[in-house]
N, C-alpha and C positions, 0 to 999 in steps of 0.2 A: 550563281554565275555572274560574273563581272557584265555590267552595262556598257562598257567603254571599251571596246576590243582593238588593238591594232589588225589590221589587215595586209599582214606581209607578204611579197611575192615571192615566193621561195626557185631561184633556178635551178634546172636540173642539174644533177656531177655529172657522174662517169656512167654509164649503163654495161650494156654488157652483162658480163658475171657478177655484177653486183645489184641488178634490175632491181629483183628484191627489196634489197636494204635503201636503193633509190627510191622505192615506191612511197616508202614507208618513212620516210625525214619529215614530209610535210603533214601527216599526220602525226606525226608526235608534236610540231613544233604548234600547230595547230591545236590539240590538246592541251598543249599548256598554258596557250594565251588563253583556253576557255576557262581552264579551272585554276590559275592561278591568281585571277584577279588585277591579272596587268591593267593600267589604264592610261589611257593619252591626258598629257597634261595640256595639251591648246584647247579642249573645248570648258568650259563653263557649265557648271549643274547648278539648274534651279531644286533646289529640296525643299523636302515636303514641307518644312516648317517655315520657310520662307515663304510657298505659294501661300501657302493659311491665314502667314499673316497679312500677306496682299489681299487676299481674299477680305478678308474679316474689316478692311480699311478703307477698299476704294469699291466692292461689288454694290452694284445698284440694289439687292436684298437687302446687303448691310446697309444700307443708309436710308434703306426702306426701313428697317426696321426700327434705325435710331429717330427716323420718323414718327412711328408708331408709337413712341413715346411724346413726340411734341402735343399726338394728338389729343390722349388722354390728359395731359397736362390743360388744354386748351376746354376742354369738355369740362375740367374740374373749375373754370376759371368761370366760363358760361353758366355754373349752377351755383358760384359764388354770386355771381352777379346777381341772383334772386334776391338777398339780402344788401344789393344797395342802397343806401338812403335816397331818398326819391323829390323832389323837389318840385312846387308844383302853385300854380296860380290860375285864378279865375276872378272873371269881369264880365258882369252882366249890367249893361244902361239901357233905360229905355224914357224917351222923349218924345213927346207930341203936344201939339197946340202948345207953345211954349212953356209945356207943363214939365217939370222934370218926374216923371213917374214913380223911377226908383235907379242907386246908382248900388250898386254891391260888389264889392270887392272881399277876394278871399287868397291868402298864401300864407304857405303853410309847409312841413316838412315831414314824411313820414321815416321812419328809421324801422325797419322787419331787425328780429335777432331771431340767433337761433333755437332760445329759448320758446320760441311759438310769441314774441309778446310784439306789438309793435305799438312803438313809440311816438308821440304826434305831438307838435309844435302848428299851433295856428291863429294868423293873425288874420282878424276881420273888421271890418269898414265898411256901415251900409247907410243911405241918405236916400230920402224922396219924397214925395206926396203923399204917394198911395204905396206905400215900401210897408209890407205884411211887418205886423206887430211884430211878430215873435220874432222876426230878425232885425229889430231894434237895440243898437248897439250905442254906446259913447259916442261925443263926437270926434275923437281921436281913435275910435278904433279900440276894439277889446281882443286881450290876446288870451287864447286855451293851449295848455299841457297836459296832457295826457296819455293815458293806454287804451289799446284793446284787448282783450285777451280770448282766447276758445275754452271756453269749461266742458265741452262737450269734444264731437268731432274737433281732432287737430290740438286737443291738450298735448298728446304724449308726440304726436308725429302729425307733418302738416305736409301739405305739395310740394312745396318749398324744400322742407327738412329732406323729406324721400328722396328727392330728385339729387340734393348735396351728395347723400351718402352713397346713393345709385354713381356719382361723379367719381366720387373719392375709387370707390369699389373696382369702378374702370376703369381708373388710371393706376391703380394697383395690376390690373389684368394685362396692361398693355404690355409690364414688365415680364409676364411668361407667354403673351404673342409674341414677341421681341424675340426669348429665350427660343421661343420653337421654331420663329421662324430662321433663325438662324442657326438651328440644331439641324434642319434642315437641309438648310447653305453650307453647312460642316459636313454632313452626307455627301452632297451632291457632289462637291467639289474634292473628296477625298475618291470617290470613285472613279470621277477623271482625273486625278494625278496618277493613281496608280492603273490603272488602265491604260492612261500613258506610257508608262515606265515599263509594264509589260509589253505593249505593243514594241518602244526600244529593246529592248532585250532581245525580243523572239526577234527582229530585225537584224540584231546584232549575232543571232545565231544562225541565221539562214547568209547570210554575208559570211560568215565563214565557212558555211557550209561548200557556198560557190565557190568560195578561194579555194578551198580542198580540191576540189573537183577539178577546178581548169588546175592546177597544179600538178594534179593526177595525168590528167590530160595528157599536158605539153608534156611529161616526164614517156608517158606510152608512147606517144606520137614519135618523139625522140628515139624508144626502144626498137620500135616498130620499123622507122629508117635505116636504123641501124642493123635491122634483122633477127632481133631477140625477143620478137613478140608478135603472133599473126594481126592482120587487119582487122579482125572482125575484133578484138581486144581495142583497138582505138575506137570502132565504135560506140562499143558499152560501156566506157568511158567517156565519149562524148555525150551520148544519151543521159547520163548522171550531173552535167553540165545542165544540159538542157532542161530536166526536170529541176533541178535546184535552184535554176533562174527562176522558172516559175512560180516557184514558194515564196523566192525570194521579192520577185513584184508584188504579188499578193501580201506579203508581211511588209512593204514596201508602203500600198497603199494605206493599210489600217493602220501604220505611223504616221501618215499625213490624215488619216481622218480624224484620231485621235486627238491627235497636235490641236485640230480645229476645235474639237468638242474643248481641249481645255484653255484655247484660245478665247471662248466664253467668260469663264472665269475670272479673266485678265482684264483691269480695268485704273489707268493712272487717277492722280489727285484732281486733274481738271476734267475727270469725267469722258474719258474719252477710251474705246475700247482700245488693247493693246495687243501684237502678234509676235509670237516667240519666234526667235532670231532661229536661226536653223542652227548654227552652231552649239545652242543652248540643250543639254542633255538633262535628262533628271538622275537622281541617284539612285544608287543600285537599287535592286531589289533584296539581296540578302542586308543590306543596312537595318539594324533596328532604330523602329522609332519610340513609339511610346509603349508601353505593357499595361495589360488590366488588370483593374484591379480586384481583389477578392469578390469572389459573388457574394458573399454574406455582406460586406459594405455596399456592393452596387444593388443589391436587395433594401437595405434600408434607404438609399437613394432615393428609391421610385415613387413615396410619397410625395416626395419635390419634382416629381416628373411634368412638363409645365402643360402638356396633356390634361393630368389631373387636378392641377389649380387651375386651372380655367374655369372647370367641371367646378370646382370648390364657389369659384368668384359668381359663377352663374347660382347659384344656390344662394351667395351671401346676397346676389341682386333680388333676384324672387323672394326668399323673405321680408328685403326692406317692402318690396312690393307688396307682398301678404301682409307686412303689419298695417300699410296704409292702406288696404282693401278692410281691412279692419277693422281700422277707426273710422271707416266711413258708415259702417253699422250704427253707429253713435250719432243720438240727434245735434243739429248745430245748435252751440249756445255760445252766441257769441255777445260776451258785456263791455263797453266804454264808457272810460269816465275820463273826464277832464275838467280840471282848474280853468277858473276867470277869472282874468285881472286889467286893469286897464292899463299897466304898468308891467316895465320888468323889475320886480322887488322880491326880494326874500319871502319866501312864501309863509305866512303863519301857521303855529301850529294849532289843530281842532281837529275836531271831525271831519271826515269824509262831506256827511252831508249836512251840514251845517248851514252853509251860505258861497255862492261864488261857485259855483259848479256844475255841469250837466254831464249827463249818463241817462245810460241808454241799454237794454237787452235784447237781444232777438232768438227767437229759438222757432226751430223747423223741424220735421224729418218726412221722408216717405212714407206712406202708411204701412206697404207690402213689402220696401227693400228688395225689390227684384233683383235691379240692376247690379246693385252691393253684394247683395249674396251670391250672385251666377261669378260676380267677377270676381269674389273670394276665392270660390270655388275653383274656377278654370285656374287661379293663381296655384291653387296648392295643389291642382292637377300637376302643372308643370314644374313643381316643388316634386314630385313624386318620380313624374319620369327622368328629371336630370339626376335623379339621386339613381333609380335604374341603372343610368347612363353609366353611370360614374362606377357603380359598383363593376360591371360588365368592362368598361374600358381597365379597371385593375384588375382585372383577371386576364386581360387582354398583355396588356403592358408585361405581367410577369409570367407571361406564356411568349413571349416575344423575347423577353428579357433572358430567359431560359436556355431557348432554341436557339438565341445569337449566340452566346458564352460556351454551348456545348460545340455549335460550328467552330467557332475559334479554338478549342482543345482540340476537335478533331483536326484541325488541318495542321494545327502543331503536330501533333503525332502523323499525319501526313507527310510534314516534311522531313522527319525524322527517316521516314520509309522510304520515301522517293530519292534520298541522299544514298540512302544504300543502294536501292535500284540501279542512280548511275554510277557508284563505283564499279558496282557488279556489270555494268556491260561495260565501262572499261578494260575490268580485266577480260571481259567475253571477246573484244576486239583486239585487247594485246596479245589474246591466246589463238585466232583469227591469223595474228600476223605471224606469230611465232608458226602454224599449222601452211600457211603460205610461202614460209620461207623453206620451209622441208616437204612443199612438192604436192600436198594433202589438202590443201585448199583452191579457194576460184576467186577474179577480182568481185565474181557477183556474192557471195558470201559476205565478200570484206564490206562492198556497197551499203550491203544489209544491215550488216552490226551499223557503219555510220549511222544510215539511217536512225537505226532502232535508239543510237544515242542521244542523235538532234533533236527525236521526237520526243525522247523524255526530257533534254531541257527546256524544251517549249513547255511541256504538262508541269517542271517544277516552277517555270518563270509565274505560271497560271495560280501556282499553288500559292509561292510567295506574296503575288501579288492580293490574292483571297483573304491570305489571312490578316495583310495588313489593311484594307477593307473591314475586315471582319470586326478588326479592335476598334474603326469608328462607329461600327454598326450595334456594336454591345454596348459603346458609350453612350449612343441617340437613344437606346432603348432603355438605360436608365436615368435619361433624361440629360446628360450634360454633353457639351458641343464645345466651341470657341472659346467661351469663359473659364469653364474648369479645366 
C-alpha cells in the first residue's frame, strides 16, 4: 500500500434511481488511491538509507563509539610510556664545623627496551673529608655504561612487557566495542524508522477510511432528503463516521508518538538534537531495501561476530596475564654490569672483567610461592570460564542467527498470503456491491467487507514493516551493522 494517499472529497451526483451506483463511485475511487500507488508530490520522504546515514554521522553512539577508539589508542600510548628513557639526578652535601663532609653528585640516564634489558648511562662526582672510600671517584668525575638484565623472573616477559601487550590487545578490542556498539545503534534506529513508516501507512489508511465514510454519509443524507432512503440508514452511516474517527485519532496519535521515538535518532553536525518537519513522510513500506544474504555465508560470518572477538580478546588478555603469573614462579636474578671511564672515548677491546668495570647479582624467591601459585591459578580459572563463555555465546549467536533468518522467510511467505487475502476481499466487496445493487444486500454488510479490508491493510502495513526489521535483525545477529 502506498504511504502517500491523496484524500479527495468526492461530491455527491444525482440519487434517486441511481442511489446505488451513487453509493458506490467513492468506493471505487477510494480503492484505487489505496492500491494503485498514487502519491502527492508536495511532501518530502526521508528514506531509510538517508536516516542511516544521519544516524551513523551525527548520533551521540556513533561518536561514542568513535570515541572508544581514541580510548584504546590512549591506553596503548600510557603502557608505551613504560619504556621511556628516564632521566634523572641526585645531590647529596653535607657540611659542619667548616668541615666539608662529603659533596656527591650523581646523573645518569636509564633507557627500558622491550627486550627486558635496560640501558644505563651514568655520570658520577664525589668529594669530602669523610666521603666513604668506595665512592671515591676522579676529580672530574667517572662516567658508567651499562646494562641490567633478568636471567630469572622477567627474562621472557616483565610488567612492563605484560602491560604493553595487555595495551595493544585493548585497543584491538575497542575496534569490535565500536562494531557492536553501533550494530546496536543499527537496530535500534532501523526499528524506529520502520515503525515509523507503519505507524504512516496505517494513518494513511484509517484517513481514508473516514473519507469513505463521510462521503458515504453526505451521499445517504442527500438520498434520505431526497426520499430514497429511510432515516435510520443515515444513521448507520453516521455511526461508521464516528467509529472511523476513532481509529483514526488513535492511529493519529501513535504517528506522533513514533515521530518522537525517531526524533531521538535525529542529531545535526553541531550536536544539537533535530525534530522532523511534519511535512516530511518516510518511504513506502512495500519499497525494497536491502535483501540477505545466503545463510551459509551469514554462517560463516559469525566467527567475526564482535560478541565473539571480545570473548577472543579477553582470552588473548588472561593469557598474557597467565604467562606473567608465570614467570613470577621464577626466582629474581637480576645481573649489572657497566663500563668506567673517566672520559667519553672509544671504549677498548678485552674482557669483560679485566679492568674498568662494576657488576653486580642479586637473586631472591619466596620459599612457598603462595601468593604466585593462587594467582596463577585464579588466572587460568578465568582462562577457563571465558572460554565457557565463549563456546556457550556461539551456540547462542547461531541459535539466534537461525530463528532471525527463518522469521524473515516466514514473513516473506507472509506477504505472499496476506497479498492474496486483500485481493480476495476485494473482490468479496465488489461482489457485496454487485449483490447491493440487485436488492440482496444491507449498507451493514457493505460496512463489514470495508472494514474487514482496512483491517487487513493495517495487518499487511505490520507485516511489511516486520520484515524489513527482520533483514536488520538477521544482519546484527551475524554480526554486521552500519559498515557492511
Amino acid at each position: 500500500m502506498s504511504n502517500k494517499l491523496d484524500s479527495k472529497v468526492l461530491t455527491p451526483s444525482e440519487p434517486s434511481n441511481q442511489r446505488r451506483q451513487f453509493l458506490f463511485i467513492p468506493v471505487f475511487c477510494i480503492l484505487f488511491l489505496v492500491f494503485s500507488g498514487h502519491r502527492t508530490l508536495a511532501q518530502e520522504t526521508l528514506t531509510y538509507s538517508d536516516f542511516l546515514v544521519w544516524v551513523r554521522d551525527f548520533h551521540p553512539l556513533a561518536k561514542q563509539g568513535d570515541l572508544t577508539l581514541e580510548l584504546g589508542r590512549q591506553e596503548l600510548r600510557m603502557a608505551r610510556g613504560g619504556f621511556d628513557p628516564i632521566i634523572y639526578g641526585d645531590q647529596n652535601e653535607k657540611k659542619y664545623s667548616n668541615t666539608q663532609y662529603y659533596n656527591k653528585r650523581e646523573g645518569g640516564i636509564v633507557v627500558p627496551t622491550v627486550a627486558g634489558v635496560e640501558l644505563k648511562g651514568v655520570f658520577e662526582q664525589n668529594m669530602g673529608t669523610y666521603l666513604n672510600a668506595e665512592n671515591t671517584v676522579p676529580q672530574n668525575g667517572l662516567l658508567a655504561a651499562g646494562a641490567s638484565i633478568n636471567l630469572g623472573e622477567g627474562l621472557f616477559i616483565d610488567r612492563r612487557r605484560a602491560a604493553l601487550r595487555q595495551a595493544q590487545v585493548y585497543a584491538d578490542a575497542t575496534v569490535e566495542e565500536r562494531r557492536f556498539l553501533l550494530n546496536n545503534l543499527y537496530l535500534d534506529a532501523t526499528f524506529a524508522y520502520w515503525d515509523w513508516a507503519k505507524a504512516y501507512a496505517d494513518l494513511k489508511v484509517f484517513q481514508e477510511g473516514v473519507s469513505l465514510a463521510q462521503v458515504r454519509f453526505e451521499a445517504i443524507k442527500s438520498s434520505f432528503e431526497f426520499g430514497d432512503l429511510p432515516a435510520i440508514d443515515t444513521v448507520e452511516a453516521y455511526t461508521q463516521v464516528l467509529n472511523r474517527t476513532i481509529r483514526l485519532q488513535n492511529a493519529e496519535n501513535a504517528f506522533f508518538a513514533k515521530t518522537q521515538e525517531l526524533n531521538v535518532f535525529l542529531w545535526d553536525a553541531d550536536e544539537n538534537p533535530i525534530f522532523l518537519n511534519p511535512e516530511i513522510s518516510p518511504m513506502s513500506l512495500t519499497t525494497e531495501v536491502s535483501d540477505v544474504v545466503d545463510i551459509v555465508e551469514l554462517r560463516s560470518m559469525l566467527p567475526n561476530h564482535p560478541e565473539l572477538r571480545l570473548l577472543d580478546y579477553d582470552l588473548e588478555f588472561l593469557d598474557i596475564d597467565r604467562r606473567w603469573k608465570a614467570e613470577q614462579l621464577k626466582p629474581t636474578v637480576k645481573v649489572n654490569y657497566n663500563f668506567l671511564s673517566e672520559s667519553v672515548r672509544p671504549l677498548e677491546t678485552g674482557p669483560f672483567f679485566e679492568n674498568d668495570y662494576k657488576w653486580g647479582i642479586s637473586i631472591s624467591t619466596p620459599l612457598f610461592l603462595r601468593k604466585e601459585r593462587g594467582a596463577l591459578g585464579a588466572t587460568r580459572a578465568k582462562i577457563n570460564m571465558t572460554r565457557y563463555k565463549r563456546d556457550l555465546s556461539v551456540q547462542k549467536l547461531l541459535a539466534t542467527l537461525e530463528k532471525e533468518y527463518n522469521s524473515y522467510l516466514v514473513l516473506g511467505r507472509q506477504l505472499v498470503t496476506f497479498d492474496n487475502n486483500i485481493k480476495g476481499l476485494q473482490r468479496l466487496l465488489e461482489g457485496e456491491r454487485i449483490r447491493f445493487e440487485m436488492g440482496e444486500s444491507s449498507l451493514f454488510l457493505i460496512n463489514a467487507r470495508e472494514i474487514s479490508l482496512f483491517d487487513a491493510l493495517v495487518v499487511l502495513n505490520s507485516i511489511n514493516a516486520n520484515q524489513k526489521i527482520a533483514i536488520s535483525k538477521v544482519r546484527v545477529a551475524a554480526g554486521i551493522g552500519f559498515e557492511e
